[in-house]
C-alpha positions as CSV (number, residue, x, y, z in Angstrom):
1,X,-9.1,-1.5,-31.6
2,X,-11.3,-3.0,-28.7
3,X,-8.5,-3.8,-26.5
4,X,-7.5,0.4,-26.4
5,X,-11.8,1.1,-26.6
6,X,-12.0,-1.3,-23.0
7,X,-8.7,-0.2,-21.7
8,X,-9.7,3.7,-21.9
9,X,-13.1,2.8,-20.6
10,X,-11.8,1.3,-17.3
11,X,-8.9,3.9,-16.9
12,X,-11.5,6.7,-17.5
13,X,-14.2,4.4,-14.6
14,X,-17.0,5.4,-17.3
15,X,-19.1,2.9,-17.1
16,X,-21.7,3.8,-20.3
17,X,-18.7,3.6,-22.3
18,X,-18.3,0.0,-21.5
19,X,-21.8,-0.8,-21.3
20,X,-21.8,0.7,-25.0
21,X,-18.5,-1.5,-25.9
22,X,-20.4,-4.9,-24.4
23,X,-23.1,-4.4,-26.8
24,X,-20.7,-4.2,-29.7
25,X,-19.0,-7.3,-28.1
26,X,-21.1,-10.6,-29.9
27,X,-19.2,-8.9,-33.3
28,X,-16.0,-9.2,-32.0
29,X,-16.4,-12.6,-30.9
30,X,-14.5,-15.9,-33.6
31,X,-16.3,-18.9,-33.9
32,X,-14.2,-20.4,-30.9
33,X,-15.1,-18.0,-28.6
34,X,-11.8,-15.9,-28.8
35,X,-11.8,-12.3,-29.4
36,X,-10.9,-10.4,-32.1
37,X,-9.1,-6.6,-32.0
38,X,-11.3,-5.8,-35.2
39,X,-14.7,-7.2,-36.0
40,X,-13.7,-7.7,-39.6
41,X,-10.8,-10.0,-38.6
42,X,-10.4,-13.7,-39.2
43,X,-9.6,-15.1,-36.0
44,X,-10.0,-13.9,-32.5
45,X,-6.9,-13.6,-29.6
46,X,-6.1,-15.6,-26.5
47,X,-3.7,-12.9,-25.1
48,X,-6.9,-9.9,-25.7
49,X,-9.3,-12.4,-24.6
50,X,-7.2,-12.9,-21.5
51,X,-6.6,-9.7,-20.8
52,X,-10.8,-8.4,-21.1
53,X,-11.5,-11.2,-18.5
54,X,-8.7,-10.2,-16.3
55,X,-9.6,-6.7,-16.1
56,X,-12.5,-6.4,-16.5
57,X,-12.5,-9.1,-12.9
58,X,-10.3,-6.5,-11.2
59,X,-12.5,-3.4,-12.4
60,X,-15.7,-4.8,-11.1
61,X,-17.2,-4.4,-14.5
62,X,-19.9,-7.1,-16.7
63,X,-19.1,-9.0,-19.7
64,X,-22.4,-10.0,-20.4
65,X,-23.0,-14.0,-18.9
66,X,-23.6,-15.4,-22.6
67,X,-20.6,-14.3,-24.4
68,X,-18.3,-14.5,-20.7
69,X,-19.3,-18.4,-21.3
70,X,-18.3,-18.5,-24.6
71,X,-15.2,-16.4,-24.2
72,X,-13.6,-18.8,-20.8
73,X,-14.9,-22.0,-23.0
74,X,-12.2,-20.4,-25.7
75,X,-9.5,-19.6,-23.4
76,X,-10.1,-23.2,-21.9
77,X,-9.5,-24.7,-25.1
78,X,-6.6,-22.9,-25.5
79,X,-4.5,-23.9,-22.6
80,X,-5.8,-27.5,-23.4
81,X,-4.4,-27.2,-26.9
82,X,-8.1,-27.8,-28.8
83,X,-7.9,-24.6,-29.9
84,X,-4.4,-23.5,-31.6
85,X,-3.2,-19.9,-32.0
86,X,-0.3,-19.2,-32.9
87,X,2.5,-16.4,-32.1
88,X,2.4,-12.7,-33.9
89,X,6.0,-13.3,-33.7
90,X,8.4,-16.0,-33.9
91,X,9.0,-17.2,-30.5
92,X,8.7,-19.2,-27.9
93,X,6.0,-17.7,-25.7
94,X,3.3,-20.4,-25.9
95,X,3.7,-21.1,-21.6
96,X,3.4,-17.1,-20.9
97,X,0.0,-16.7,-23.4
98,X,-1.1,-20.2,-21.9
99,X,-0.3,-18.8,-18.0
100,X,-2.1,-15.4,-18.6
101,X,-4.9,-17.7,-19.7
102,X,-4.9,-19.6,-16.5
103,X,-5.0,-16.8,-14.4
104,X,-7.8,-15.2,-16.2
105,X,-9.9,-18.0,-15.9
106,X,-8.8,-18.8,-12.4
107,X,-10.6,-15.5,-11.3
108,X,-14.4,-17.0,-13.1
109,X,-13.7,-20.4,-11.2
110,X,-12.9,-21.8,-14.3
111,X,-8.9,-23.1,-13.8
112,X,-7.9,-26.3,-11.9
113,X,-4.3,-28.2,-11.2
114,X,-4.5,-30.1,-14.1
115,X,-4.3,-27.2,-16.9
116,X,-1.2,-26.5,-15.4
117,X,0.2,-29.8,-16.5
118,X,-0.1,-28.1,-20.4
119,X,3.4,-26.1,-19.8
120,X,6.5,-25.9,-18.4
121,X,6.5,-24.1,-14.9
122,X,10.3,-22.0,-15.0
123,X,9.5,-18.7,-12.9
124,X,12.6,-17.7,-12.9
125,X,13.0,-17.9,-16.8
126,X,10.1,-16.4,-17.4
127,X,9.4,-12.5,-18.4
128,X,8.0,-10.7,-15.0
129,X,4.2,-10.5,-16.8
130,X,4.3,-14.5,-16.9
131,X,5.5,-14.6,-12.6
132,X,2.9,-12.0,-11.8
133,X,0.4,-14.6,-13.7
134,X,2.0,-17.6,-11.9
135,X,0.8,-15.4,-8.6
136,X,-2.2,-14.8,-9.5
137,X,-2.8,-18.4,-10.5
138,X,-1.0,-19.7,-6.7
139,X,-3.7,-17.5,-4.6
140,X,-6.7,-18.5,-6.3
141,X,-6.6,-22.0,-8.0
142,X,-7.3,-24.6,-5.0
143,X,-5.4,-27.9,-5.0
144,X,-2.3,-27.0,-6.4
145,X,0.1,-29.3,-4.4
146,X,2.6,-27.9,-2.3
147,X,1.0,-23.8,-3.2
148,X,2.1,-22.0,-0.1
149,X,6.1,-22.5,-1.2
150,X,5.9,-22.3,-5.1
151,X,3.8,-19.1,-3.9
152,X,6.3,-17.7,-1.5
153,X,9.3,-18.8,-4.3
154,X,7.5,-16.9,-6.7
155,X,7.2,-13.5,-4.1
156,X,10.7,-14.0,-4.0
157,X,11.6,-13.9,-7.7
158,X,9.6,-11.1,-8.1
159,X,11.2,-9.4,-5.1
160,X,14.4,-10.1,-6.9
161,X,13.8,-8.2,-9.8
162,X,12.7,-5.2,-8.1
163,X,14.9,-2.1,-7.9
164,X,13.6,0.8,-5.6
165,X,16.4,3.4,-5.1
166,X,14.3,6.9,-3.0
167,X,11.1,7.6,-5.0
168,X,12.4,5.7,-8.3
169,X,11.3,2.2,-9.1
170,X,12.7,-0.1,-11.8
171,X,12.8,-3.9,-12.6
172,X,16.0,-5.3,-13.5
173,X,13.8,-7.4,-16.3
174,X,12.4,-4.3,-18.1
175,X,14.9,-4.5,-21.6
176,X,13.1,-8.0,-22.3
177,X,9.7,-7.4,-20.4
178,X,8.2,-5.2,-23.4
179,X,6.3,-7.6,-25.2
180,X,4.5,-5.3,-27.0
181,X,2.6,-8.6,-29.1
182,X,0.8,-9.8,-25.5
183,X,-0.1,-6.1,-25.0
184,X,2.5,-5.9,-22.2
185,X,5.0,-3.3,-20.9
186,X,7.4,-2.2,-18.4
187,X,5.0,0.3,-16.7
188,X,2.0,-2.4,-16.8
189,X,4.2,-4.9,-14.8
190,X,5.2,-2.2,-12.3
191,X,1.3,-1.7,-11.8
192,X,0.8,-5.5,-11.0
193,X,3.5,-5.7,-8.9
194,X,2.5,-2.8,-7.0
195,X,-1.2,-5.1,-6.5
196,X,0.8,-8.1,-6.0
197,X,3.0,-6.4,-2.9
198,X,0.2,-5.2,-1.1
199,X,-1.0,-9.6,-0.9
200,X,2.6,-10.1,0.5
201,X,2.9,-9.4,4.5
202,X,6.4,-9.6,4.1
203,X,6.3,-6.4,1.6
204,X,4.1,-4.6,4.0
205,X,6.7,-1.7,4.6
206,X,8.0,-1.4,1.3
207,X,4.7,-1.3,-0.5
208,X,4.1,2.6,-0.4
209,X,7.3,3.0,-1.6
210,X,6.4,0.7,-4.5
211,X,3.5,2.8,-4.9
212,X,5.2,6.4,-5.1
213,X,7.9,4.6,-7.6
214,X,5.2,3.8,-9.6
215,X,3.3,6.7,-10.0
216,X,7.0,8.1,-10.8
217,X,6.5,6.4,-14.0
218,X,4.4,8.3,-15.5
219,X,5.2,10.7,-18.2
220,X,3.4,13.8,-18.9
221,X,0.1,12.5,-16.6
222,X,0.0,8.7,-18.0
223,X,1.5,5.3,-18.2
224,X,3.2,4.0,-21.6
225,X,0.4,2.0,-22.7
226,X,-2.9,1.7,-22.9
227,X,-3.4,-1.1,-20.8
228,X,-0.6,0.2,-18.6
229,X,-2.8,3.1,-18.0
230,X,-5.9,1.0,-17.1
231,X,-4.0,-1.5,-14.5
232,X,-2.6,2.0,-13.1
233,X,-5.7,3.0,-12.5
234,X,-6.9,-0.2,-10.5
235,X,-3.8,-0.5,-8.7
236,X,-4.0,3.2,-7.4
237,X,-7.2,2.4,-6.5
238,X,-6.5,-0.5,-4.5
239,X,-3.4,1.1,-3.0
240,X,-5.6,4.0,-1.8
241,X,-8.4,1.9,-0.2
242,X,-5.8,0.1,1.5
243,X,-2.9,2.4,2.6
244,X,-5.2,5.9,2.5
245,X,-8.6,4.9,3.7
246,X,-8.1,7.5,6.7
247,X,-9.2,11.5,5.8
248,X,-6.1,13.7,6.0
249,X,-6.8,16.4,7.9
250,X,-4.4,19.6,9.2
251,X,-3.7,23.0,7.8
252,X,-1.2,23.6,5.3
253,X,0.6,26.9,3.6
């Protein structure tokens, strides 16, 4: 499907291969803007269509401008409740696909205060996918009122949930954090949360351990997703440019 065809083409860094995907892209595109995991499907997705702008933001890599517009006018809609999709499953997970879709549109300039008054705000109820979103959305939406607290509050219920014990890492959350319907899992949150510690200064001496928890994760050389995988990647990258930017040099037997 085009979410594992984009995923495999950032975790991979092959740029042709997405460059190829984006000119398949106008097929996989609903009449709303949404996009669809097949072309021959019905209607698109707000939880893929939130997760190619997201990612594709923190990869560095172009959706082309003219179906970018169309696809943030579709997510837009969504949070705003013109455009109605409904669950895979039955359950109640309307604020976490509508908070993903905030965030990804908050990275295109495209979110403001007042989409936020769409759904319920409960952090500490929600799954740790939907907090990491409720970050993301904190740093970069601009006149959210009182953003520096709800921003530290959230740090702080992510911090809560976090379980490093020597070079394991775990999150107390993981037996209902696989929702495997919004393309989320255990290993993709521990990814994110490695990217959100490194924007805490608080976190600043426990981020490396984070990092080497993380990368324990991994079984036989990958993540448990596909999306997990691409995340990984990014937030390996970020925590190398960051924590590793110096050569190592020395002699060793």
């Amino acid at each position: 499907c085009l979410e594992q065809k984009t995923s495999k083409a950032i975790a991979l860094r092959d740029r042709e291969m997405w460059k190829g995907l984006m000119g398949q892209l106008p097929a996989y595109l609903d009449s709303d803007g949404l996009v669809k995991y097949f072309p021959g499907m019905m209607r698109g997705s707000d939880a893929l269509t939130s997760y190619l702008l997201s990612i594709s933001s923190e990869a560095g890599y172009e959706i082309p401008q003219n179906i970018r517009v169309r696809m943030l006018a579709g997510l837009k809609g969504f949070v705003e409740g013109k455009i109605v999709r409904y669950s895979a499953l039955q359950t109640a997970d309307l604020s976490m696909r509508k908070i993903a879709a905030v965030a990804a549109l908050a990275r295109f300039n495209q979110a403001n205060p007042q989409l936020l008054t769409t759904m319920d705000i409960e952090p500490n109820l929600w799954p740790t996918s939907a907090v990491l979103d409720w970050i993301d959305v904190l740093r970069r939406v601009v006149g959210i009122s009182d953003r520096d607290r709800k921003l530290q509050a959230a740090g702080q219920v992510l911090r809560s949930r976090l379980n490093l014990q020597g070079t394991t890492m775990g999150i107390s959350t993981e037996k209902s954090d696989q929702l495997w319907w919004l393309m989320v899992s255990t290993d993709l949150n521990s990814a994110r949360t490695l990217m959100a510690s490194m924007e805490f200064e608080s976190w600043r001496e426990d981020v490396p351990r984070i990092a080497r928890g993380f990368t324990g994760r991994m079984k036989k050389g990958r993540w448990d997703t596909t999306t997990a995988n691409a995340w990984g990647v990014l937030a390996m990258e970020k925590f190398s440019g960051k924590y590793e930017a110096t050569p190592v040099t020395g002699v060793s037997s």
